[in-house]
C-alpha positions in Angstrom: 80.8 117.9 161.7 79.6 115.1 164.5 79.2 111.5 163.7 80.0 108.1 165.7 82.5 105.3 164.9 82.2 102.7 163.9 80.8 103.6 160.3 80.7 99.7 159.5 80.0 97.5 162.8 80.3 94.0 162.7 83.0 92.0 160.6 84.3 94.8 158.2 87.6 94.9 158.9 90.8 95.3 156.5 88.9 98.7 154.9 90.1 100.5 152.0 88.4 103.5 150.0 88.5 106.0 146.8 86.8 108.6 146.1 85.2 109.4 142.4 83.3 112.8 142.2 81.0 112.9 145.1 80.9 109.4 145.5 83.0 107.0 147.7 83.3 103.3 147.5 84.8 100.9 150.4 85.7 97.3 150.8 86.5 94.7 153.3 87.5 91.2 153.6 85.2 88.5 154.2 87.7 85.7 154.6 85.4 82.0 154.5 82.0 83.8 153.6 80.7 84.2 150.8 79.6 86.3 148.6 83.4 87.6 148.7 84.3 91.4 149.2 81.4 93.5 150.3 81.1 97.2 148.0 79.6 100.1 150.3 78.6 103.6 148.8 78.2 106.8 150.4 78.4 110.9 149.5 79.4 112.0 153.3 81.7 109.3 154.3 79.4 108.3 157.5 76.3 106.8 156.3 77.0 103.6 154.0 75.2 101.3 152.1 75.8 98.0 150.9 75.1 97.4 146.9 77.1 94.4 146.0 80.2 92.4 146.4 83.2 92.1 144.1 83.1 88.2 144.1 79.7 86.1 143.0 81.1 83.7 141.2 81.7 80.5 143.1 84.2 78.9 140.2 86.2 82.0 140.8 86.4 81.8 144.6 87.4 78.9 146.4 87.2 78.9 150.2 89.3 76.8 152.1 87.1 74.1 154.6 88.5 73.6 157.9 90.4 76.4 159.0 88.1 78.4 160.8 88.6 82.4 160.4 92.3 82.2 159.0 91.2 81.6 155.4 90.0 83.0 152.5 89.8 86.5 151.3 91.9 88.8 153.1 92.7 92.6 153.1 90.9 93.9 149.1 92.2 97.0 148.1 89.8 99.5 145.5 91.3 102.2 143.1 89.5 103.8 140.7 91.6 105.2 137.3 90.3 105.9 133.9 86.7 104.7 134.1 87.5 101.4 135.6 87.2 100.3 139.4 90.1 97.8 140.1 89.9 95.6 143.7 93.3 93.8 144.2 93.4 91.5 146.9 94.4 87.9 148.3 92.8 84.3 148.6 94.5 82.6 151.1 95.2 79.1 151.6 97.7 76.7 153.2 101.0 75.9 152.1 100.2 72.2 150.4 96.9 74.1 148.7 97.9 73.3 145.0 94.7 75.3 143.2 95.6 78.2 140.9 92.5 80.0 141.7 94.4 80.8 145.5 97.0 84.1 145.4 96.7 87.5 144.5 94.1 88.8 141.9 92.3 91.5 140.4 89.0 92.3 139.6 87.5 95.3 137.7 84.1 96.8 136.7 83.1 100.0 134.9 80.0 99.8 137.5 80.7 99.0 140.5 76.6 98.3 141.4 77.0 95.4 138.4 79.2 92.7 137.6 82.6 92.5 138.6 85.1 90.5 136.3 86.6 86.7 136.6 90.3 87.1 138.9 93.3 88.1 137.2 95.6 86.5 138.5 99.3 88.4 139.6 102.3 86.3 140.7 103.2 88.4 143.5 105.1 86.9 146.4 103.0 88.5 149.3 99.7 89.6 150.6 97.8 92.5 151.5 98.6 93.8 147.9 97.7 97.4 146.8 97.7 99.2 143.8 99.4 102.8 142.8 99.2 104.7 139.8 101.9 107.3 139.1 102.5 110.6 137.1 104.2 109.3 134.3 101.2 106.6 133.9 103.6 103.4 135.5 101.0 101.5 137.8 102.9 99.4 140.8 101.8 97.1 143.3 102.9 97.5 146.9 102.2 94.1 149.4 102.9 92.7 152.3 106.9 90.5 152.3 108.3 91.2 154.8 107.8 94.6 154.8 106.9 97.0 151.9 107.6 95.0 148.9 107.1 97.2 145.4 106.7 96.3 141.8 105.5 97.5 138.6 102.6 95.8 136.9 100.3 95.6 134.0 96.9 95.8 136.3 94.8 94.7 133.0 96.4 91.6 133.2 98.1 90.8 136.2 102.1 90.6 134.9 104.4 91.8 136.6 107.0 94.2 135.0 109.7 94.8 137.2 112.1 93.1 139.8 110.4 93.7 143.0 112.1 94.6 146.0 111.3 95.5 150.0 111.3 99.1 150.3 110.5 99.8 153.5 110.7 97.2 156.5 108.6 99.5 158.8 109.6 101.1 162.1 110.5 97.3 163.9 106.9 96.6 164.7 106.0 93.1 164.0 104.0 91.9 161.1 104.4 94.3 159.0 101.3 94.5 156.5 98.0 96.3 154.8 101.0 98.9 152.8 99.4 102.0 151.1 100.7 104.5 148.5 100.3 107.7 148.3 101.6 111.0 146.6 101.0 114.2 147.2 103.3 117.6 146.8 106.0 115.4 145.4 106.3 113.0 148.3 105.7 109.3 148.0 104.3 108.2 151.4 104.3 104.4 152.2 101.7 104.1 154.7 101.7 100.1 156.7 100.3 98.7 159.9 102.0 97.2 162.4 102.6 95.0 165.8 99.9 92.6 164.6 95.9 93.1 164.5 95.6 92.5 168.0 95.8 95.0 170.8 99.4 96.6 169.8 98.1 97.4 166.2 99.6 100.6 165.3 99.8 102.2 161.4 103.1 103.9 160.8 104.3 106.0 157.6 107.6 106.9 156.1 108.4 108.7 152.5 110.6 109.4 149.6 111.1 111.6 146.9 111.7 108.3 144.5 108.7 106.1 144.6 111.9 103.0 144.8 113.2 104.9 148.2 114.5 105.2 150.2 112.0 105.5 152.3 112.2 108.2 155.6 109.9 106.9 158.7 108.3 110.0 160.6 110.1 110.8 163.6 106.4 111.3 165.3 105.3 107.4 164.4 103.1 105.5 165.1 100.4 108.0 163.3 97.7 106.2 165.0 97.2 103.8 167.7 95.0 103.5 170.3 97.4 100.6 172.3 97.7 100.9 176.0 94.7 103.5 176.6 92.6 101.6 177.9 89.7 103.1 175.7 86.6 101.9 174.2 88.0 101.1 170.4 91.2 99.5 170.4 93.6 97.6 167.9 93.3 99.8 165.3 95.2 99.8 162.3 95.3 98.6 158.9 94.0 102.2 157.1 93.8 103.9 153.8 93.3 107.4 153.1 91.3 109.6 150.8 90.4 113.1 150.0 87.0 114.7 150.1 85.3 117.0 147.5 86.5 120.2 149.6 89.9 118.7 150.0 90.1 117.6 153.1 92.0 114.4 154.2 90.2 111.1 156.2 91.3 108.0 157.1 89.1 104.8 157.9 90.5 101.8 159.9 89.9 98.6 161.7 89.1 98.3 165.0 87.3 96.8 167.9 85.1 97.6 170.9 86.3 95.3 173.6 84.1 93.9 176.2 85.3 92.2 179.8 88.1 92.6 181.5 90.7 91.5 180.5 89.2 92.5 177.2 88.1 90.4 174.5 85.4 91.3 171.6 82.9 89.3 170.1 81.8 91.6 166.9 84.9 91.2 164.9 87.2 94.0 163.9 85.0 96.8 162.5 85.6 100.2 160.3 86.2 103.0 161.9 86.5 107.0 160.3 89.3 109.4 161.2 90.2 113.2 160.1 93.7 113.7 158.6 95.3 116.8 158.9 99.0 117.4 157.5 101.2 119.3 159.5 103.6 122.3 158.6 106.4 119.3 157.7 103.9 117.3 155.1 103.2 114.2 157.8 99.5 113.5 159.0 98.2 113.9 161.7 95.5 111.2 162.1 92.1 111.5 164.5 92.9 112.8 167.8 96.9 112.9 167.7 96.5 109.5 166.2 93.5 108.2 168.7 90.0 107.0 167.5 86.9 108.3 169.9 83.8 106.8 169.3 82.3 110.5 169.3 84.1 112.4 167.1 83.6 116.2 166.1 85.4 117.8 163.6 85.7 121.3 162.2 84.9 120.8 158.8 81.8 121.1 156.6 79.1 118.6 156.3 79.1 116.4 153.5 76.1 116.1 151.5 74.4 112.6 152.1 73.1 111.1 148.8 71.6 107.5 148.9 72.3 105.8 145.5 68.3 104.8 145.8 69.1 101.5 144.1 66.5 98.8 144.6 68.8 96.2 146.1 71.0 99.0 148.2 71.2 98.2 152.1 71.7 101.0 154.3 73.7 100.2 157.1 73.7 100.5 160.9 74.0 104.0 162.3 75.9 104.0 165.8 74.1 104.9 168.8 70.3 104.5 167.0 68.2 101.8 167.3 67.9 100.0 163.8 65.8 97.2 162.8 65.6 95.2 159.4 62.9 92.5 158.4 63.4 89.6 155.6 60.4 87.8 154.7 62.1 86.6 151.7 59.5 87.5 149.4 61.8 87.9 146.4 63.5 85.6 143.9 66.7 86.5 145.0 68.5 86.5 148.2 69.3 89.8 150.4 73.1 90.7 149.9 73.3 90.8 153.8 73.3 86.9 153.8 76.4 85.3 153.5 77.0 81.4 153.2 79.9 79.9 154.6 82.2 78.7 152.2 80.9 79.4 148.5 78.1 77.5 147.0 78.5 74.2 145.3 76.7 73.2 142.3 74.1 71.6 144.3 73.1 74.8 146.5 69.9 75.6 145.2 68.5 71.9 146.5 69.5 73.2 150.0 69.0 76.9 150.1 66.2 77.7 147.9 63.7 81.3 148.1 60.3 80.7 148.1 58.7 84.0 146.9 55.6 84.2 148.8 56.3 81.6 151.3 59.9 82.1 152.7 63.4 80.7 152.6 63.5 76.8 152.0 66.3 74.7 153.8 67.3 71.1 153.0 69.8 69.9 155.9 72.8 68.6 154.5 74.5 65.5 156.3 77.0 67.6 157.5 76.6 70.0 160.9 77.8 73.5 161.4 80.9 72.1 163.5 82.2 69.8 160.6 84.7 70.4 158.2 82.2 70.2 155.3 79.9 72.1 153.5 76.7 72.6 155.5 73.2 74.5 155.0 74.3 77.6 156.3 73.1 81.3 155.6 73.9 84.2 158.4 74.1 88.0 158.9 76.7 89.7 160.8 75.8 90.8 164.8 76.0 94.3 164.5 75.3 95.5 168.1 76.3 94.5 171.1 73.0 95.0 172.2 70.5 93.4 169.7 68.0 90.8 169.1 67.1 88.0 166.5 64.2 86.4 165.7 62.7 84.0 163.1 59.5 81.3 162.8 60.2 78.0 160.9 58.1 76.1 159.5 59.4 72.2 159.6 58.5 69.4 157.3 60.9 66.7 159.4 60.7 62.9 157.6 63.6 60.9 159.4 65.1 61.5 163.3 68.3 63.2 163.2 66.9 66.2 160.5 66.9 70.0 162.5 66.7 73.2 162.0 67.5 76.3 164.3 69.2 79.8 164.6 73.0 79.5 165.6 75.1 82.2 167.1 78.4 81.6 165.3 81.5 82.3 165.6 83.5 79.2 163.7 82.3 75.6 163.7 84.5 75.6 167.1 82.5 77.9 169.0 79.0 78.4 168.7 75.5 77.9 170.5 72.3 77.7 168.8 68.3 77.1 169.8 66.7 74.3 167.4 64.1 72.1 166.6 64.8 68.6 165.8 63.3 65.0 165.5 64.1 62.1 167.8 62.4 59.1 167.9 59.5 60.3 165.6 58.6 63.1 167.4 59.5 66.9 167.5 61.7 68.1 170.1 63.4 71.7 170.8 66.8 71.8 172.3 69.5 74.3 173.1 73.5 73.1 172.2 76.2 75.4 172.8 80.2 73.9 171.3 83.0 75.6 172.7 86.0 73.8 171.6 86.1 70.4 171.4 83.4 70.5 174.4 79.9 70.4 173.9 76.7 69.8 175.2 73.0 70.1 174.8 72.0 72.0 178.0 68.3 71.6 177.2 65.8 69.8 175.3 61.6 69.3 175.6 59.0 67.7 173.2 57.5 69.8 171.2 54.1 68.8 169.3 53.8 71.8 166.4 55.0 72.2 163.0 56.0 76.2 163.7 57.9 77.0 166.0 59.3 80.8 166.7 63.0 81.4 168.2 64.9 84.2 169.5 68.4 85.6 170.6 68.9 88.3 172.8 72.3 89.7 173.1 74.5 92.0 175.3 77.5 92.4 176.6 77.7 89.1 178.7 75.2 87.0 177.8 73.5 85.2 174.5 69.8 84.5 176.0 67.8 81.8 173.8 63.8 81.9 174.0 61.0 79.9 171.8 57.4 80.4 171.3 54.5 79.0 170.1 52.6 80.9 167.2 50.5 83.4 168.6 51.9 83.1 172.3 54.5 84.7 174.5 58.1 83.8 174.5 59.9 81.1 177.0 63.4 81.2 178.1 65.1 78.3 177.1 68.6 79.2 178.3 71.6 81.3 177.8 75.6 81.2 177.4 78.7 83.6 178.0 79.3 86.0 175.0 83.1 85.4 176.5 83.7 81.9 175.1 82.4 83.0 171.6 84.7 85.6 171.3 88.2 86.2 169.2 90.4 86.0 172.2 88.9 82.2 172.9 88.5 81.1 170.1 88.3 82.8 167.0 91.2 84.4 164.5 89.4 87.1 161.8 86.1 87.3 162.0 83.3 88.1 164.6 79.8 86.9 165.7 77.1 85.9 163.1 73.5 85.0 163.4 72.6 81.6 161.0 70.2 80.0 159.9 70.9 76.2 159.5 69.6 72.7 159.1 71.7 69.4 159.0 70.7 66.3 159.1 73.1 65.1 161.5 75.2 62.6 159.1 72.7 62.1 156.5 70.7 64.6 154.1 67.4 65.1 154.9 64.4 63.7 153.5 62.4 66.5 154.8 62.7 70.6 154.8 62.4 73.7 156.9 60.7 77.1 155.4 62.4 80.2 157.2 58.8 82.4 157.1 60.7 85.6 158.2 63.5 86.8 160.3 63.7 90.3 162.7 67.0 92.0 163.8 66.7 94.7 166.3 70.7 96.4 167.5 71.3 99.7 169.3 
């Protein structure tokens, strides 16, 4: 068996799996965006699809405004028991935050291409929280305090039902976090990462013959880590395990594909797949004596690839092929690829509306994509490092100030976009890029048609802006260093997204902007 990593490129990072039949399902976190917690499918554990996301509800999932990339939904965790998928996972806010709907809660469906359920909510004192059932039908949560911290709990209704207590503190690896559980052949395995999700990320293991502990670390830690190799993937960490329908063992994990020297990454932290074998003394061995390759062979049979075949299923990027995807928004409802940032307010639809027919309708908010308010916003994850973006708006401007463009985004720190805007009663494009608390609009022309056509073209260096005219070739208008929209600059959880916007630049617009169609091209 041959297949590339990653299996999920762009933001997908914190990944966790089951298995149920044939069928496997994997989440991630999604931290400010919303929808909240992205559900993948797949049969052969390589080629994934996206068909849904655990949190739709935007009474049930606050995102905090103003902390760029440190905030929100952080490291789900999906189980499947009895006929019921269960997602535990963490809403995170600051300290002074007084809202109960921040913490740690569950959701559960019965189908998990429907409707997931409102949070339950759990009083656990931690994060990263995961959930195990055992033998004798007791069903604990492990998390994220310090170290391993365990607990029994009622997962139907979040209480807990035990004192819990740290059971493992790792192997002395800071941040301790992400812990798994796991029996097999009468061994409880508590499986964490560690050092941090940076470049000395590392995922460690240790066991017990009592789920309580003590817990035993292997002598052979850390069983994965790609630190100080200087490779292509790097930091990666934060895995869960699962077994196939022939019995084999795999792993997934984040990670990222640095670019530069010294190395930074601009795609987020992405999901990666390993092999797991256990040796003669019941401890896995993980990918490549604990290294992740971007090719990977392994000696086992293929698994059978079965697309669901669901209407509103999204099959995701393959690595190393060129793949495109087209949105004319030609149906009531918008693509699950789109993600706002921050949830939707009661007032949404009068800013983000589909247009079957005609396109995607935006209505500039006063706020801008660098303020700490909610902004007309929609964007899709870069996927490549190589890639291009393009899309034809259609603008309807009534006041100066109102614009529309395409943003490259990283947070409202850091970003450059291409737009189309009105000064002075009359059209004008311009290109803005904000690093920081600097910013500047390197270019601007008048610009006499309704239409206008823009494009992004990205690799490993640069972010190269170009417009056009219907019907005509495409201008260069500019370009900016992938380097200053990256994590090590300026970001914390998250990667690069391409948006869709329009602000009115301190008031709400009077006028609108139809999105006809948007191209994405990635290899």
């Amino acid at each position: 068996m041959q297949y590339q990593n990653p299996i999920l490129s762009g933001v997908h990072p914190d990944p966790s799996i089951c298995r149920v039949g044939e069928d496997y399902f994997l989440v991630t976190s999604t931290f400010e965006y919303f929808p909240g917690i992205p559900v993948f499918h797949s049969t052969n554990l390589v080629d994934w699809e996206l068909i849904g996301h655990c949190m739709t509800n935007p009474k049930t999932l606050p995102l905090m405004i103003g902390s760029p990339n440190a905030s929100g939904i952080y490291a789900p965790t999906i189980r499947y028991h009895d006929g019921t998928f269960y997602v535990i996972c963490t809403n995170v806010a600051t300290a002074e935050m007084e809202d109960s709907r921040y913490g740690n809660f569950i959701v559960t469906t019965k189908d998990p291409y429907g409707t997931w359920s409102d949070p339950v909510w759990v009083d656990f004192p931690g994060i990263d929280p995961s959930l195990f059932w055992d033998d004798d039908g007791s069903v604990y949560c492990c998390g994220s305090n310090q170290g391993a911290y365990l607990c029994k709990i009622n997962p139907d209704t979040g209480e807990i039902l035990s004192k819990g207590k740290v059971v493992w503190e790792g192997t002395g690896g800071c941040c301790p976090e992400g812990p798994h559980l796991y029996k097999k052949d009468g061994w409880y395995y508590m499986m964490i990462a560690e050092g941090g999700t940076e470049y000395g990320h590392m995922e460690t293991i240790a066991r017990s013959r009592n789920i309580e502990g003590p817990y035993v670390a292997y002598e052979g830690n850390p069983i994965l880590s790609n630190r100080s190799l200087g490779a292509a993937i790097m930091a990666t960490g934060h895995a869960d395990l699962v077994d196939d329908i022939y019995g084999n063992w795999w792993g997934i994990c984040l990670g990222i594909r640095p670019i530069y020297y010294p190395p930074k990454h601009n795609l987020g932290r992405e999901t990666f797949l390993f092999p797991v074998e256990w040796n003669e003394d019941g401890w896995p061995v993980c990918g490549k004596n604990g290294v992740i390759e971007e090719q990977m062979s392994v000696n086992r049979k293929e698994l059978p690839d079965k697309r669901s075949g669901k209407e509103d299923a999204i099959s995701m990027p393959v690595a190393g092929e060129v793949y495109q995807w087209q949105d004319d928004f030609s149906r009531e409802k918008i693509s699950a690829r789109w993600v706002s940032l921050y949830e939707p307010d009661e007032n949404w639809g009068d800013f983000v509306k589909v247009e079957p027919g005609k396109g995607l309708l935006l209505k500039g908010r006063a706020a801008t994509i660098s303020d700490t308010k909610k902004s007309t916003f929609l964007g899709v994850r870069q996927e490549h490092h190589f890639c291009k973006i393009q899309t034809e708006i259609l603008t309807d401007f009534k006041e100066d100030g109102e614009e529309a463009g395409l943003s490259i985004f990283l947070n409202r720190n850091h970003h450059y976009e291409i737009a189309i805007t009105n000064v002075n009663g009359m059209k004008q494009l311009l290109l803005r890029r904000r690093i920081g608390s600097l910013w500047k609009v390197e270019w601007a022309i008048p610009y006499q048609k309704d239409s206008v056509l823009f494009q992004i073209e990205a690799d490993k260096e640069w972010y190269r802006f170009s417009y056009a005219k219907p019907g005509t070739g495409w201008i260069p208008a500019g370009q900016g260093e992938v380097a200053y929209l990256t994590t090590e600059t300026g970001g914390a959880f998250t990667g690069n997204l391409f948006a869709l916007y329009a602000t009115g630049n301190g008031k709400e617009c009077s006028g609108t902007s139809l999105v006809k169609w948007v191209k994405y091209e990635g290899k």
